[in-house]
N, C-alpha and C positions, 0 to 999 in steps of 0.2 A: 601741701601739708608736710611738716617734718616727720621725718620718718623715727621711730622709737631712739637710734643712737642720736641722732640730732638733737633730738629733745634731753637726754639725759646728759648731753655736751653740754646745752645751753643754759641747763640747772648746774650742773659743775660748775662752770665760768661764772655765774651769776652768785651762786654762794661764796665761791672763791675771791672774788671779786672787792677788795677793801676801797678800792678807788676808781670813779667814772670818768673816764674825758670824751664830754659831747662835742663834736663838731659840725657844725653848720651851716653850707654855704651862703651865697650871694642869693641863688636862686630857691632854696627853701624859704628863707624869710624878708625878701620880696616877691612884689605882686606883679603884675604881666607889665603895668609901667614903667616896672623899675625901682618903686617908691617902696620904704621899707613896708612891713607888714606886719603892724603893730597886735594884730589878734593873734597872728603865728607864735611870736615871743610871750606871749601870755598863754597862751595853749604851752609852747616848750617850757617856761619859768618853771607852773605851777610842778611839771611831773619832773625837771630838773630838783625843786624843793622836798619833794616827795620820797626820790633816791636819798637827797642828803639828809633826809629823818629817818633813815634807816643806819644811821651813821656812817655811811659812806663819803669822803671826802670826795666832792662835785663840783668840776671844771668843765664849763663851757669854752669853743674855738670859737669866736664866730666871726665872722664876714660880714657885710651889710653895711660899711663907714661909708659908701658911695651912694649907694643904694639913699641912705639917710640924707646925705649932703644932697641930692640931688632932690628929694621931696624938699627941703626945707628952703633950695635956692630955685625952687619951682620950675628945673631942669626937665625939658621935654626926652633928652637921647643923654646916653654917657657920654660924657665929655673925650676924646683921642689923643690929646696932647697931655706928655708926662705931670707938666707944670698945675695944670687944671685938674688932675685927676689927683694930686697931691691935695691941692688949695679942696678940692669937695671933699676928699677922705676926711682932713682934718677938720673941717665943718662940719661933716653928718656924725663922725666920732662920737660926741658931745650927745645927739640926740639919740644915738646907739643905745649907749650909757644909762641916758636917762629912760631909755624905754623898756630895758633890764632893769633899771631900780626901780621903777614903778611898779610892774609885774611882781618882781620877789618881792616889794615892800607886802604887795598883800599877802601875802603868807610869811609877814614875821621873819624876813632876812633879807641882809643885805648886798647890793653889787659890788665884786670889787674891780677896777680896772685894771690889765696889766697889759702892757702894750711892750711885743717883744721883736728882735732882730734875730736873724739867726745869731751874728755876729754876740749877740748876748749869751750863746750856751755855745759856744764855739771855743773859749776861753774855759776853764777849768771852775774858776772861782766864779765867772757869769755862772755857770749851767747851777753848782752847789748854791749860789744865792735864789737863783731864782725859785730852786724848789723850795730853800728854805722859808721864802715868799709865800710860797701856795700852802704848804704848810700850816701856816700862821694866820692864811688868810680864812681856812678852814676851821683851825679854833677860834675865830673871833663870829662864829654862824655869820661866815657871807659866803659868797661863792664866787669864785674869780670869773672873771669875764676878759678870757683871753684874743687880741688880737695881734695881725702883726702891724708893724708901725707904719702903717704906709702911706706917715707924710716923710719918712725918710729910705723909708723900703722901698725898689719900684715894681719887682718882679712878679706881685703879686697882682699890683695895679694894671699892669700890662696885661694879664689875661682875666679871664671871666673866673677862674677855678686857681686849683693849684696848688700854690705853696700852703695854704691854713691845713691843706692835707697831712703833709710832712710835718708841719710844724705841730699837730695836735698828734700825729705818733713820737714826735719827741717828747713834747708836754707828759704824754703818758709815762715815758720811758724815766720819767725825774719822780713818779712817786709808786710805792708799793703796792702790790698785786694791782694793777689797773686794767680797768676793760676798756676798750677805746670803741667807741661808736659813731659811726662817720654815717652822718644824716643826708643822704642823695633824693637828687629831684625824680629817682626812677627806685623801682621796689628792692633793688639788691642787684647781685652780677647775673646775668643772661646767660645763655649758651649759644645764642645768636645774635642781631639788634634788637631790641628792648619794645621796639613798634612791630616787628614781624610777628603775626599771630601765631606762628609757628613755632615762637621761641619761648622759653621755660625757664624761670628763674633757679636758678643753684642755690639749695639751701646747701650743703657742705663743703667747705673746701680747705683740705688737710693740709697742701701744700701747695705754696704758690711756686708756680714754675713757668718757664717760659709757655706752656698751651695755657695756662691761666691768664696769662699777661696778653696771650694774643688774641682772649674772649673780647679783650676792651679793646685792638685793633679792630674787632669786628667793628666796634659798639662806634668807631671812631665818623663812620661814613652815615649815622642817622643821625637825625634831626632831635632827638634826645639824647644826649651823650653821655651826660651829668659827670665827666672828668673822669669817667672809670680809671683810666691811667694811673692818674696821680691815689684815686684812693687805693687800688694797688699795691703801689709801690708803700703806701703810707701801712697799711697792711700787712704789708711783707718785713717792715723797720719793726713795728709793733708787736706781731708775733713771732719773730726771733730773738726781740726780749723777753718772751713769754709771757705775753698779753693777748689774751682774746679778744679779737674785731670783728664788728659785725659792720657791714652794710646795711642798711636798712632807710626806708622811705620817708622823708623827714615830711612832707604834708600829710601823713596818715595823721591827724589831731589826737591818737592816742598811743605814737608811736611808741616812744620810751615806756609807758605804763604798759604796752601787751612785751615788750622785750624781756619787763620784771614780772611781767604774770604768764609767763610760757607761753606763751602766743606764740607759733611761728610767723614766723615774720622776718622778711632780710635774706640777707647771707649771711652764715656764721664761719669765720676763719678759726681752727686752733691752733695754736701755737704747739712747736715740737718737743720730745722730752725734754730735751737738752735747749735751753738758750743760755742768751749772755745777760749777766749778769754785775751789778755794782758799777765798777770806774768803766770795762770797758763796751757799757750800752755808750758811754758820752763820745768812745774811742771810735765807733764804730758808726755815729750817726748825724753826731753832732759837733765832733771838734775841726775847726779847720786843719787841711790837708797841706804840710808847709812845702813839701819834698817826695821825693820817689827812689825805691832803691830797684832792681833789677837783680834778680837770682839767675845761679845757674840751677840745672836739673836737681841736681844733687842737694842743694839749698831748698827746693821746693818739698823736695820730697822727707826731708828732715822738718821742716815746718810743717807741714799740710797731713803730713799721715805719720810722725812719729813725734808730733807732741817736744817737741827743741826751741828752743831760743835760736836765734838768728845771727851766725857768729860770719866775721868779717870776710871769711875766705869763702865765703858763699855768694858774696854779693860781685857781681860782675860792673855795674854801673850805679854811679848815685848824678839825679838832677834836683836843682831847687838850690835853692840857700835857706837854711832849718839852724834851728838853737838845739842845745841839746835839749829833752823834755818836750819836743814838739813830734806831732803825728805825724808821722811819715807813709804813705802809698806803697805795698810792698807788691811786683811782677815778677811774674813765670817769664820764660824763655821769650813768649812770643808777645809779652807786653799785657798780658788780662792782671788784671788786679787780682791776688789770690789774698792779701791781707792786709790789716792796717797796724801801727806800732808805733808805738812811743821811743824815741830812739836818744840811748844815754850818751851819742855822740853829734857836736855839730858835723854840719856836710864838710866844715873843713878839715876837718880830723879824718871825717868818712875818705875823702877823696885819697886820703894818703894812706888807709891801712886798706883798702879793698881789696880784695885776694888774698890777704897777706893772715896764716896762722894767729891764732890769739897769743902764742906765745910771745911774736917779735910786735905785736903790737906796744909794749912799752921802748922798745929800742928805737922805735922810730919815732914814735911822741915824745918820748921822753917821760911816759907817765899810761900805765894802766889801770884806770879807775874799774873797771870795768870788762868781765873779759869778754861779750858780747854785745851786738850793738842794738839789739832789742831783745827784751829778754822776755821769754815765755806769758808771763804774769801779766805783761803790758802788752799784748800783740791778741790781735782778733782776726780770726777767717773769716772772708766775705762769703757771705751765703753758707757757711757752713757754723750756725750755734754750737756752743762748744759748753762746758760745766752746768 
């Protein structure tokens, strides 16, 4: 049972709360065959339609395009080969689809389909369009029915879990105050494996850190595993946007409905005082990584702990080929990624001013637009939320 602050976390998050992104794996809404599980989506529809008449704009992730293709091509086992697991995603899609419309039709709203790549919010303009998508999908009363494309995506198709994880704490991270609820085939995070009687579900957890991350190592060697990793990790993108995550058990048939009626239930993650905010959640989670620059001490420690822009005599090595306006990987001495940036210089300008004072930077271009090659505004610390 939650304990008194748990409970008054859970009503904070939940009031605060302007927007939901439910996600869903393979295994919540299919059945022990494999075959989707057309009463579960009618179970999650109704209480999905329920939040968004509370006027909360309501985003489902979900999973289940194999699942579908394989009831409808009367598939005994998952298919193995990339080719076939394409050819069935893109056949069960369709009856995915339709088994969301049918569900929300009875309750007066409709599905909308949006079928994403990473590759689509990696780009600047992808990531702004798409929300501006969800957006508009929500004033038209439907509710999007997010998946990833995986007649063109494969990484998803190659395991059982996974990427819908990351990809529904992105979704979250494109629209205002969202609470991201990642629906697991097991009740929340464990403090042991999930099957030992001895182990005890975590209703709090303030911050994720490596002993949190290494609860799902535990969790990795049972026979229930339900991908703790990756929701995690999707947990940890989410709440240093400052979005509250919950874990919680997506076959309970009245999950969502006791999460909004203080039912403990789950794991609840909050996010810290401080996250990121506006252009750089997309800098930080979603945009491709083109390049890498390498600091010295003295660079890190003006970045990381005094709040500077990242000026050229700081950078010891640049790798990649980058435009300018593209994200760049920023290292400490010993190679760990301490931040991400947007950098107002191509690698081939980089190559030639590194080391070198912002002063003689225009003598050797021949032109200084710029007297830093990432500048504060456009630079985010990894693992460390910042405004």
């Amino acid at each position: 049972m939650d304990t008194p602050t748990t409970k008054a976390l859970r009503r904070a998050a939940i009031e605060r709360a302007r927007s939901v992104v439910v996600k869903v794996g393979t295994r919540v809404i299919t059945t022990t065959d494999g075959k989707l599980d057309r009463h579960r989506i009618d179970l999650l529809s109704a209480q999905l339609c329920r939040i968004a008449d509370t006027g909360r704009q309501t985003v489902m992730v979900s999973s289940g395009a194999v699942g579908a293709g394989m009831g409808k091509l009367g598939l005994k086992q998952r298919p193995a080969g990339l080719a076939q697991l394409q050819a069935v995603a893109a056949i069960g899609q369709t009856d995915l689809m339709q088994a969301y419309q049918a569900s929300l039709a009875k309750m007066s709203r409709h599905a909308s389909q949006v079928l994403l790549t990473a590759e689509d919010l990696r780009r600047r303009s992808g990531y702004l369009n798409v929300r501006n998508a969800l957006i508009q999908i929500h004033a038209y009363n439907a509710i999007a029915i997010v998946n990833e494309n995986d007649s063109v995506a494969v990484s998803e198709l190659m395991t059982t879990f996974g990427d819908n994880d990351r990809l529904a704490a992105q979704v979250a991270g494109l629209l205002p105050d969202a609470m991201l609820i990642i629906l697991s085939d097991i009740d929340g995070l464990y403090d042991g494996p999930p099957d030992h009687p001895d182990s005890k579900r975590i209703e709090l957890v303030e911050t994720i850190d490596d002993s949190t991350m290494a609860l799902a190592q535990d969790q990795q060697s049972t026979h229930s595993k339900g991908g703790m990793s990756s929701k995690l990790e999707a947990a940890q993108v989410a709440t240093s946007h400052g979005q509250t995550t919950i874990i919680a058990p997506g076959r309970d048939d009245q999950v969502l409905d006791k999460i909004f009626s203080d039912v403990p239930i789950g794991t609840l993650f909050i996010p810290p005082e401080k996250s990121i905010r506006g252009r750089r959640r997309w800098i930080s989670s979603a945009a491709r990584v083109s390049g890498s620059l390498t600091l010295d001490q003295g660079a890190v420690d003006a970045v990381c702990n005094q709040g500077r822009s990242l000026l050229a005599i700081g950078i010891t090595d640049s790798s990649g080929a980058y435009q300018q306006g593209s994200v760049v990987s920023i290292h400490n001495t010993t190679g760990q990624e301490i931040a991400r940036g947007l950098t107002n210089y191509p690698s081939s300008d980089v190559d030639k001013i590194i080391g070198q004072p912002s002063e003689c930077i225009s003598e050797i271009l021949g032109h200084r637009p710029y007297e830093n090659v990432v500048h504060r505004d456009n630079l985010v610390l990894s693992n460390q939320p910042e405004s």
